[in-house]
C-alpha positions in Angstrom: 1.7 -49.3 -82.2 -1.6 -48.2 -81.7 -0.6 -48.0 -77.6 1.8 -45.7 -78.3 -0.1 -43.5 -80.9 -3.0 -43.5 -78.1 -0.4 -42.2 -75.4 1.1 -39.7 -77.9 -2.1 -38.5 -79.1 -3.0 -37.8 -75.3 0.0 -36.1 -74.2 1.0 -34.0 -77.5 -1.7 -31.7 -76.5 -1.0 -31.2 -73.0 2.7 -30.7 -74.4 1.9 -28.5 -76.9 -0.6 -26.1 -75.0 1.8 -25.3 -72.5 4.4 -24.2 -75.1 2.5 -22.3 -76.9 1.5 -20.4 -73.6 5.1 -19.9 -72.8 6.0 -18.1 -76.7 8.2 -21.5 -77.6 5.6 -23.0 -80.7 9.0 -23.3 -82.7 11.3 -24.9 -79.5 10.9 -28.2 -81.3 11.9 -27.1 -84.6 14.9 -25.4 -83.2 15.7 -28.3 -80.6 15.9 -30.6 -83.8 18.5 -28.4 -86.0 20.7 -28.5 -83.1 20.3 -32.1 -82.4 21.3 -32.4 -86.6 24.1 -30.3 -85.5 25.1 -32.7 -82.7 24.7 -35.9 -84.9 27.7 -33.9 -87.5 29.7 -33.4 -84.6 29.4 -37.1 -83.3 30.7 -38.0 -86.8 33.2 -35.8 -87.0 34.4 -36.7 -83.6 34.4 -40.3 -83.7 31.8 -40.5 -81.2 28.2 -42.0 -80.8 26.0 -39.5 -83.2 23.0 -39.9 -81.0 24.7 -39.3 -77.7 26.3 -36.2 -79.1 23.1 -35.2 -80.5 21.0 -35.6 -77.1 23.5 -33.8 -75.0 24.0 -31.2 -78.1 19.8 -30.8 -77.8 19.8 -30.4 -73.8 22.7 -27.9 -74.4 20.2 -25.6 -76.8 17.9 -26.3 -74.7 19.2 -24.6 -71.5 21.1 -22.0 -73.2 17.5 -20.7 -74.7 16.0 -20.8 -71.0 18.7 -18.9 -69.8 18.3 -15.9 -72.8 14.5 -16.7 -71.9 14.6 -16.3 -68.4 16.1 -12.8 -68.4 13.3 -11.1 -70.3 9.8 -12.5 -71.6 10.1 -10.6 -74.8 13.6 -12.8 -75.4 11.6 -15.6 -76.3 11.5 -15.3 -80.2 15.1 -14.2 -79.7 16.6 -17.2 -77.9 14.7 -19.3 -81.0 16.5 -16.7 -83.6 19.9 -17.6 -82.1 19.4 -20.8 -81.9 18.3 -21.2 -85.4 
C-alpha cells in the first residue's frame, strides 16, 4: 500500500499539471459519469459492468478530443456535452 500511494503521489502531479495546461481540470469528473453510465448499460445489457464501463469511458474520451481538436475554445464545451 504505501508502494502504490508513493507511485501515485509522484505521478498525480505530472498528470494533473498537464491537464490543467490543456483546459481539461474536469476530464476526470466527466470521464467518471460516463464510465457510471457504462456500468447501467452493462446491467441492462447483460454484460460485464466494468468492460462496458471502460470502453463507455474511452468512448467519452475520444469523442471530447475530437470536439477539442477543432477549436481550443471547445474545451469547456466538449466537458458541457459530456456532462
Amino acid at each position: 500500500a504505501l508502494l502504490a500511494a508513493v507511485l501515485v503521489g509522484l505521478s498525480a502531479p505530472a498528470v494533473g499539471i498537464f491537464l490543467v495546461q490543456r483546459r481539461l481540470a474536469l476530464i476526470g469528473d466527466g470521464l467518471g459519469h460516463v464510465a457510471v453510465t457504462g456500468v447501467a448499460l452493462g446491467l441492462v445489457v447483460d454484460r460485464t459492468p466494468v468492460g462496458v464501463a471502460l470502453v463507455t469511458a474511452i468512448a467519452g474520451a475520444v469523442l471530447i478530443e475530437l470536439i477539442r481538436s477543432r477549436r481550443e475554445a471547445f474545451a469547456e464545451v466538449a466537458l458541457a456535452i459530456l456532462f
